[in-house]
MARBA-3410 file (N, C-alpha, C, O; in Angstrom, 1 decimal):
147
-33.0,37.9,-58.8,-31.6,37.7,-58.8,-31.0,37.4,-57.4,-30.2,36.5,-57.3 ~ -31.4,37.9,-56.4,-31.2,37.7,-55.0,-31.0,35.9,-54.5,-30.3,35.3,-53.8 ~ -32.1,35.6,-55.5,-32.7,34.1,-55.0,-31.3,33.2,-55.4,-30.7,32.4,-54.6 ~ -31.0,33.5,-56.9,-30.3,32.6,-57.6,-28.8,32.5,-56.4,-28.4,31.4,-55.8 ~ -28.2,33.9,-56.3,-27.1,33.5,-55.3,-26.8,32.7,-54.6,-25.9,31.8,-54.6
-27.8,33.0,-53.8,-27.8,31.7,-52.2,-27.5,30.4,-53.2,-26.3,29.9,-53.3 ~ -28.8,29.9,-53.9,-28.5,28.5,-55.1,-27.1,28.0,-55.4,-26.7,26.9,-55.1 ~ -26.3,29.4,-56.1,-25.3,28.8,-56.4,-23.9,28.7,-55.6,-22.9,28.2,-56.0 ~ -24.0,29.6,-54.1,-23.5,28.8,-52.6,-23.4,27.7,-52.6,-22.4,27.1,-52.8 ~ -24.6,27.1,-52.5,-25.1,25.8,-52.1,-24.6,24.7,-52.6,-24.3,23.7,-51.9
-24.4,25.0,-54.5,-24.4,24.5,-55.5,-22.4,24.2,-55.2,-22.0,23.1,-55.4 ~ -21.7,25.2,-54.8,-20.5,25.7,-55.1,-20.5,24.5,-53.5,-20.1,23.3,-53.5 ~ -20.9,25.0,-52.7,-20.7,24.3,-51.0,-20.2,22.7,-51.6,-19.1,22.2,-51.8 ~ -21.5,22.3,-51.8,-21.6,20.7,-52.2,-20.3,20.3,-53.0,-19.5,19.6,-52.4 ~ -20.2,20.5,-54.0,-19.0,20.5,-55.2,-17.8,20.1,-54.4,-17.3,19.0,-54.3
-17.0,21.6,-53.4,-16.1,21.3,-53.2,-16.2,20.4,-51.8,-15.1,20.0,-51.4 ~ -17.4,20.2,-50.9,-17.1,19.4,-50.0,-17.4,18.2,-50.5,-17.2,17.4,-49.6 ~ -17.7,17.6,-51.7,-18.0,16.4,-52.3,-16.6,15.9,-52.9,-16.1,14.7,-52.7 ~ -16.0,16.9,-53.6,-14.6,17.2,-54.1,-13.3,16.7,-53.1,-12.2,16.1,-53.5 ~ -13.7,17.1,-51.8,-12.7,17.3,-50.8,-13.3,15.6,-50.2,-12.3,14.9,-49.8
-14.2,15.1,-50.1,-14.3,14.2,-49.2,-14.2,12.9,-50.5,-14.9,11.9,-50.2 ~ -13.5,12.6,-51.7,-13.1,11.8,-52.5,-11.6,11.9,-52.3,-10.9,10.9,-52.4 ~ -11.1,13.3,-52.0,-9.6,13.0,-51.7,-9.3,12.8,-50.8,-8.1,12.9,-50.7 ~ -10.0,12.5,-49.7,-9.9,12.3,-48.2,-9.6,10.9,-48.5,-8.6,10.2,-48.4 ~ -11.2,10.6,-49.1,-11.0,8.8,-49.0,-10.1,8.2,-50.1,-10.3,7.1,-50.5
-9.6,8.8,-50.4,-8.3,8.2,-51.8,-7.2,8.1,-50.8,-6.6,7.1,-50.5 ~ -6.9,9.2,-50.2,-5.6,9.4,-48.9,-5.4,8.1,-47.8,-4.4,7.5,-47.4 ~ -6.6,8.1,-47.4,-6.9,6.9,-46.2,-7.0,5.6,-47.0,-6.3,4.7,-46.5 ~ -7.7,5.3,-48.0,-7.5,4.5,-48.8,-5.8,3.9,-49.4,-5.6,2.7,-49.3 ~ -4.9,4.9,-49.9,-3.9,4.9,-49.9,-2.8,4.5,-48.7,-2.0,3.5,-48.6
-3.0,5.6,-47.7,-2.4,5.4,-46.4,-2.8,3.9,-45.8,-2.0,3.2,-45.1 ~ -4.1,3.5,-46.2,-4.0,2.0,-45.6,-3.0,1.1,-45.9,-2.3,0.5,-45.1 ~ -3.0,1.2,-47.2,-2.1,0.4,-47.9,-0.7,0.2,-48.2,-0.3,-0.9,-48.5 ~ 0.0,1.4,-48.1,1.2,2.1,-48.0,1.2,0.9,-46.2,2.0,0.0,-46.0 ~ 0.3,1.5,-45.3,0.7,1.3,-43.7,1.2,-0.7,-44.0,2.2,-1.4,-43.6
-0.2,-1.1,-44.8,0.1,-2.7,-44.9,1.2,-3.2,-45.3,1.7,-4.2,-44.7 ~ 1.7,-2.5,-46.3,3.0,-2.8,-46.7,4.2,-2.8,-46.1,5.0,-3.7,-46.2 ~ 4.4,-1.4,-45.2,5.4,-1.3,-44.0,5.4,-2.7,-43.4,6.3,-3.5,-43.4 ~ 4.0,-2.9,-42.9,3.8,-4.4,-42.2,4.3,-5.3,-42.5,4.7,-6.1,-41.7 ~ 4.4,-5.3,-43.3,4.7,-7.1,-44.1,6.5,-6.9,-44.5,7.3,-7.8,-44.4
6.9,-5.7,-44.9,8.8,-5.8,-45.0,8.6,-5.6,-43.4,8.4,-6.8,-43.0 ~ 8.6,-5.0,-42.6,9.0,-5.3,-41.4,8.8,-6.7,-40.7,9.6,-7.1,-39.8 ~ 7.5,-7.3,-41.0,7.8,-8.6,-40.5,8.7,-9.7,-41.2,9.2,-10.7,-40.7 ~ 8.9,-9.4,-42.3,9.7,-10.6,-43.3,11.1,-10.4,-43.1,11.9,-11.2,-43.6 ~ 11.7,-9.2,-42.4,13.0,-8.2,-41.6,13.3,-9.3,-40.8,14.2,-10.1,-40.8
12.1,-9.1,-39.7,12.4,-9.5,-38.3,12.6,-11.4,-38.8,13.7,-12.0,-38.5 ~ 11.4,-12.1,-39.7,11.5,-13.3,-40.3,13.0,-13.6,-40.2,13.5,-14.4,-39.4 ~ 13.8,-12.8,-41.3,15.2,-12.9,-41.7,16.4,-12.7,-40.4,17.4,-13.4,-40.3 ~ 16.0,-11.9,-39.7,16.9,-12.0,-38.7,16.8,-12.7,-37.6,17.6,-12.6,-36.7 ~ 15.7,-13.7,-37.6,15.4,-14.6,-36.5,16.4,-15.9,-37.0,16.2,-16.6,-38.0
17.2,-16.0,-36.3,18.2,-17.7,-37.1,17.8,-18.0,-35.9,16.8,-18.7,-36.0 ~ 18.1,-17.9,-34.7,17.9,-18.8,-33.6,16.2,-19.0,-33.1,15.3,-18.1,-33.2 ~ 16.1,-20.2,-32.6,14.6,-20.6,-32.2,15.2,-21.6,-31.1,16.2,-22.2,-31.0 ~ 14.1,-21.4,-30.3,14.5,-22.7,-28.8,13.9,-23.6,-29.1,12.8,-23.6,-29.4 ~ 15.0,-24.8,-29.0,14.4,-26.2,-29.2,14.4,-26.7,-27.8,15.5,-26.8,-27.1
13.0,-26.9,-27.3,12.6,-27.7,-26.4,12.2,-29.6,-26.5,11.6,-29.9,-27.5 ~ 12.5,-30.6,-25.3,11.9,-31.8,-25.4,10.3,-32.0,-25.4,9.6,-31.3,-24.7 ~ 9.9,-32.6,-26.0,8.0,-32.9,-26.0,8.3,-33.6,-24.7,9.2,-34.3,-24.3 ~ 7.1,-32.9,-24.1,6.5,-33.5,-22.7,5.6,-34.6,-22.8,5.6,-35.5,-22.0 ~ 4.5,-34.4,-23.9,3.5,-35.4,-23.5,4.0,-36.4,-24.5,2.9,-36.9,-24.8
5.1,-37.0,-25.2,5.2,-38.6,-25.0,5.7,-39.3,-24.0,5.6,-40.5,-23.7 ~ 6.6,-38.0,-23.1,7.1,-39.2,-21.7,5.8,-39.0,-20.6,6.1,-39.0,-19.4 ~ 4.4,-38.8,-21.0,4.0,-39.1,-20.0,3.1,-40.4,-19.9,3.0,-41.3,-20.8 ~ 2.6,-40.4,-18.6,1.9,-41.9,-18.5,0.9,-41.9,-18.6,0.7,-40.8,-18.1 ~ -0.6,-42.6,-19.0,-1.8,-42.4,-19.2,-2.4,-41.5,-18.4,-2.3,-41.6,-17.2
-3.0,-40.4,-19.1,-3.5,-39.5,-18.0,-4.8,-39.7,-17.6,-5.7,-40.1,-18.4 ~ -5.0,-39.6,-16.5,-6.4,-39.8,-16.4,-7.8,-38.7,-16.6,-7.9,-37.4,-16.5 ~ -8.9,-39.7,-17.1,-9.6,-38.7,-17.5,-10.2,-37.4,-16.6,-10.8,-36.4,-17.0 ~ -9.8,-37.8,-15.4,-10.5,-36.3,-14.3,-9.2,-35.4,-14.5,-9.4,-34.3,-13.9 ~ -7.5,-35.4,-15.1,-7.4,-34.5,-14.8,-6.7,-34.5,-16.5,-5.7,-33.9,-16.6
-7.2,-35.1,-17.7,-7.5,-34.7,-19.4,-7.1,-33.2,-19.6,-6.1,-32.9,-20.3 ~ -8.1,-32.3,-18.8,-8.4,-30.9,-19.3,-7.5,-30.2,-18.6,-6.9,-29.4,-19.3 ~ -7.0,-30.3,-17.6,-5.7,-29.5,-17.6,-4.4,-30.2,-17.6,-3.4,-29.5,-17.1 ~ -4.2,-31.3,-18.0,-2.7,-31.4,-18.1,-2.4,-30.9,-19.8,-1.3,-30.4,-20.2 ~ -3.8,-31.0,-20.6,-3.7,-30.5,-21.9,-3.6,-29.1,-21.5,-2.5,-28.7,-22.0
-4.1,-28.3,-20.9,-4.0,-26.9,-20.7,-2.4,-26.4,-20.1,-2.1,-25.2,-20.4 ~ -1.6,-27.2,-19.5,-0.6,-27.0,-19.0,0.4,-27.2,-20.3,1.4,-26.4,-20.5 ~ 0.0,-28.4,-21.1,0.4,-28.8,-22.2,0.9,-27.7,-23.1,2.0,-27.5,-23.6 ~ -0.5,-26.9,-23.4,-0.5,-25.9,-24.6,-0.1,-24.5,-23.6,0.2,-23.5,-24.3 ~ 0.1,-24.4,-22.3,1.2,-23.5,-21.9,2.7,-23.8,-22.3,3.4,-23.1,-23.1
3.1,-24.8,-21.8,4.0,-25.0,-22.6,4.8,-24.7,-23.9,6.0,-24.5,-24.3 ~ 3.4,-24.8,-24.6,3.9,-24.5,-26.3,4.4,-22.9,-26.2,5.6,-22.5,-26.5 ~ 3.4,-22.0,-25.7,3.2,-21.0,-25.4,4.2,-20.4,-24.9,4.6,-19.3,-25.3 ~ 4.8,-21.3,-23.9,6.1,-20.2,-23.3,7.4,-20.5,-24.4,8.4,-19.8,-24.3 ~ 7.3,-21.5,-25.4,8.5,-21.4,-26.2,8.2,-20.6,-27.1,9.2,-19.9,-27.4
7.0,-20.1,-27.9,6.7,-19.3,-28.5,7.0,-17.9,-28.5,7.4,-17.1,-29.4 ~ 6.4,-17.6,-26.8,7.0,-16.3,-26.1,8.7,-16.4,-26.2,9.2,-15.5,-26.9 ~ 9.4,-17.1,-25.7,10.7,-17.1,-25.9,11.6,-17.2,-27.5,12.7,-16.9,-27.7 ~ 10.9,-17.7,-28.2,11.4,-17.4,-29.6,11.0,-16.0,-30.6,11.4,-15.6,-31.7 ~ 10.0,-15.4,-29.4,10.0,-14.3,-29.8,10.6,-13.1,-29.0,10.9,-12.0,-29.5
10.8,-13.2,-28.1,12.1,-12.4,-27.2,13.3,-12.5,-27.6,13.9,-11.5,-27.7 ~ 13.9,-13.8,-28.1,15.1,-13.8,-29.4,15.0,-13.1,-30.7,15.9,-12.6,-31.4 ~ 13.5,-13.3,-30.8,13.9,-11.9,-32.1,14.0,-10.6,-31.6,14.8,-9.7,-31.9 ~ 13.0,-10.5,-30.7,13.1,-8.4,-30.4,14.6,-8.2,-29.5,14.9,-7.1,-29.2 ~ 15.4,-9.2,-29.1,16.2,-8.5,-28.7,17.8,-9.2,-29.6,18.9,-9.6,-29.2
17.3,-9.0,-30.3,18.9,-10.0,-31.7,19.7,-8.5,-31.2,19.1,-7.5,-31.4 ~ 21.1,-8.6,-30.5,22.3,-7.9,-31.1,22.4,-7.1,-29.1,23.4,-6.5,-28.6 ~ 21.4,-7.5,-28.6,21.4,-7.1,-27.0,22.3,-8.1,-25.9,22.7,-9.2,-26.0 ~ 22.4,-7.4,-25.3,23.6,-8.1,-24.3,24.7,-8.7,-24.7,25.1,-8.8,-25.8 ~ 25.3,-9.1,-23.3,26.8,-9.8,-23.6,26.9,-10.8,-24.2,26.1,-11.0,-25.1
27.8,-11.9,-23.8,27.9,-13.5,-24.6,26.6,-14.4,-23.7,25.8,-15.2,-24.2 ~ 26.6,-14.2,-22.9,25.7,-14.9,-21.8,24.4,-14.4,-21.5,23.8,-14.8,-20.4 ~ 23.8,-13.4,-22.6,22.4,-12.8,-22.5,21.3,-13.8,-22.3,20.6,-14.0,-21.3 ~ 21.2,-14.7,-24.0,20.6,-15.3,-24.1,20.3,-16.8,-23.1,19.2,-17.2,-22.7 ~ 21.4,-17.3,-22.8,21.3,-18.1,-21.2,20.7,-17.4,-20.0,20.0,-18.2,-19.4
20.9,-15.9,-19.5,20.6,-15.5,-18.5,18.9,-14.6,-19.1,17.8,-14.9,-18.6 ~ 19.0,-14.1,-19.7,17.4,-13.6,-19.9,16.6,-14.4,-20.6,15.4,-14.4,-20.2 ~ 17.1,-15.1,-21.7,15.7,-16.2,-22.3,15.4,-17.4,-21.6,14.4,-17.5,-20.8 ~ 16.7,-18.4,-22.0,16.8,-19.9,-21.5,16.3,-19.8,-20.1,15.4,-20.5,-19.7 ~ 17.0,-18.8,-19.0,17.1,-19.4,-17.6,15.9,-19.5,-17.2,15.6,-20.3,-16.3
15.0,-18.4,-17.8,14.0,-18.1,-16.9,12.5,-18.8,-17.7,11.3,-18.7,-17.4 ~ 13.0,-19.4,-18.9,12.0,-20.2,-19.6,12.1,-22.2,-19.3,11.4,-23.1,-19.6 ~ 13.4,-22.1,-18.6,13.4,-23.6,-17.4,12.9,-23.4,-16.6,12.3,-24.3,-16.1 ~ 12.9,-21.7,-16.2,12.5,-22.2,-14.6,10.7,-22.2,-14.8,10.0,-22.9,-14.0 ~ 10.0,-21.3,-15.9,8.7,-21.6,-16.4,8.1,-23.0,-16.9,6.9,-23.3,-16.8
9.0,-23.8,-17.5,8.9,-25.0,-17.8,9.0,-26.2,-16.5,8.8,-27.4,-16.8 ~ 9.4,-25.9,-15.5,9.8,-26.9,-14.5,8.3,-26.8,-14.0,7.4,-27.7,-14.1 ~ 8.2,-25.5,-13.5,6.8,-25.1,-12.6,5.8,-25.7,-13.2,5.0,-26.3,-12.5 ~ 5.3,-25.7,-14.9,4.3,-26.0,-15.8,4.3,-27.5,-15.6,3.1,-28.0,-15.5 ~ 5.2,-28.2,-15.5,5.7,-29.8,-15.6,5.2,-30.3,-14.4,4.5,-31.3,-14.3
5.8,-29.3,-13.3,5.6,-29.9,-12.1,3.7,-29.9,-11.9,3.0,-30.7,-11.3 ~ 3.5,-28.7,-12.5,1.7,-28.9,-12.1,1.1,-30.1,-12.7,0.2,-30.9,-12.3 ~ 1.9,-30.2,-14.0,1.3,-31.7,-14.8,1.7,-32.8,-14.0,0.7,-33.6,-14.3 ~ 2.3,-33.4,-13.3,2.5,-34.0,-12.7,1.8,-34.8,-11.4,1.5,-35.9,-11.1 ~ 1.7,-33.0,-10.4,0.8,-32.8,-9.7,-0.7,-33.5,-10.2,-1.2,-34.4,-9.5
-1.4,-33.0,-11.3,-2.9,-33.1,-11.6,-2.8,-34.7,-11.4,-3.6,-35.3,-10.7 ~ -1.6,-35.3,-12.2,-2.1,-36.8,-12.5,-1.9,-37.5,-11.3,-2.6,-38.5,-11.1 ~ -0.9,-37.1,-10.3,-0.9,-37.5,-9.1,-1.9,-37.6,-8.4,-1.9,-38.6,-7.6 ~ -3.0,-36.8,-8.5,-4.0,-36.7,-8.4,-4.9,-38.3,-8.0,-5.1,-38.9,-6.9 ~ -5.1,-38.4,-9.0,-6.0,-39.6,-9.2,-5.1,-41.2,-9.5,-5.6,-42.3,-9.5
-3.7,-41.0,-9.9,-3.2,-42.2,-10.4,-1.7,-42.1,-9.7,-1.6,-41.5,-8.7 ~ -1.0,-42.5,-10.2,0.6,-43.0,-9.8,1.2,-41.5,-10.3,1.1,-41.4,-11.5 ~ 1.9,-40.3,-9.4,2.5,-39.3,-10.3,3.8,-39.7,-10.6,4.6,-40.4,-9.9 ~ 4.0,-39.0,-11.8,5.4,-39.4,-12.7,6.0,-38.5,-12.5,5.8,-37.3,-12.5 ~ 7.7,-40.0,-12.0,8.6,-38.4,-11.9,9.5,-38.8,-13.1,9.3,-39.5,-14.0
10.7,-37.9,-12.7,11.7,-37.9,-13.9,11.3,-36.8,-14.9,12.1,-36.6,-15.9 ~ 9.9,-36.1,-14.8,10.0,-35.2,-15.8,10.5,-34.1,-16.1,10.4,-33.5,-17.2 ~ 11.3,-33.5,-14.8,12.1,-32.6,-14.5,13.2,-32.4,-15.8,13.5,-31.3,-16.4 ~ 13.6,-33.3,-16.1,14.8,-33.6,-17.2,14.6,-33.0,-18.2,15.4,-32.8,-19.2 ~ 13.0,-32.7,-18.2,12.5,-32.4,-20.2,12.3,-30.7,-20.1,11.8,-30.1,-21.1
12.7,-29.7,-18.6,12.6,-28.6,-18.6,13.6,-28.0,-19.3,13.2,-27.0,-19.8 ~ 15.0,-28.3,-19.7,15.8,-27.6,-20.0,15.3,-27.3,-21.9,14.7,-28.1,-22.6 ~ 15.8,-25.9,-22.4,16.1,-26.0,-23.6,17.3,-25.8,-24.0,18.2,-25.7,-23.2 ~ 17.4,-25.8,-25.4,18.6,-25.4,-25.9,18.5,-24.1,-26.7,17.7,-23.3,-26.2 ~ 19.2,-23.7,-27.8,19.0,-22.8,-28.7,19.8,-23.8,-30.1,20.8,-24.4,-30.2
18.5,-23.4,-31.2,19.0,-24.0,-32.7,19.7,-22.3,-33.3,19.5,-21.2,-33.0 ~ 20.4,-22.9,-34.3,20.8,-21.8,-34.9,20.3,-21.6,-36.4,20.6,-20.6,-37.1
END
C-alpha cells in the first residue's frame, strides 16, 4: 500500500499541472487576440482623426536627365523624400488638438522645408557632379497642408 500512494501523487501532479498549463494557453491565446483587436480600433481611431495630410510638389519630374554615376543616390535622396512626408503626416496625427493656431506651420511644415531644401539641395549637388546642376529646385521644398 505504501507503493500505490506515491503513484497516485504523481498521477494527481500531472492532472492538475496538465490541467493548469491548457488554461494558461487558452489565456495567452485569448489575450493575443483581445491585444489584436485593441490594435486595429486604435489604429482605424487614429485613421479617422487623421483629415489633414501634407501635400508636397514631385521632385523627380522637374529634374533633368540624371546621370548614370549619380542614378543610386539621387533615387536614394528621392525615397528620403517620400520618407520625410510620411514622417510628417504622421506627427499630424500624434499630435491632432496640440498647440496654438500656428503649431502646425511652426512644428510640422517649417521644419519639413527646411528637411526638403537640404535633401533637394544634395540631389542637385550629386548631378552637378558629372553634368549641368539644376537649379530652381528650391521652389518644390515648400508644403502645404490638405484637409
Amino acid at each position: 500500500m505504501s507503493r500505490a500512494l506515491p503513484k497516485y501523487n504523481k498521477r494527481r501532479v500531472v492532472m492538475i499541472g496538465g490541467a493548469s498549463a491548457v488554461v494558461l494557453s487558452a489565456a495567452v491565446i485569448a489575450g493575443s487576440a483581445l491585444a489584436g483587436e485593441k490594435h486595429d480600433n486604435a489604429q482605424n481611431a487614429t485613421t479617422k482623426a487623421a483629415a489633414n495630410t501634407v501635400n508636397c510638389p514631385a521632385v523627380a519630374p522637374s529634374l533633368p536627365a540624371v546621370p548614370a554615376s549619380a542614378k543610386a543616390e539621387v533615387d536614394r535622396n528621392l525615397a528620403l523624400l517620400n520618407t520625410q512626408i510620411a514622417e510628417a503626416n504622421k506627427r499630424l496625427v500624434d499630435t491632432v488638438g496640440q498647440g496654438g493656431p500656428n503649431f502646425i506651420q511652426n512644428a510640422i511644415l517649417g521644419p519639413l522645408k527646411d528637411k526638403r531644401v537640404s535633401t533637394i539641395d544634395r540631389i542637385a549637388i550629386s548631378i552637378g557632379r558629372t553634368a549641368a546642376k539644376p537649379t530652381g529646385l528650391d521652389t518644390l521644398a515648400a508644403c502645404t497642408l490638405n484637409k
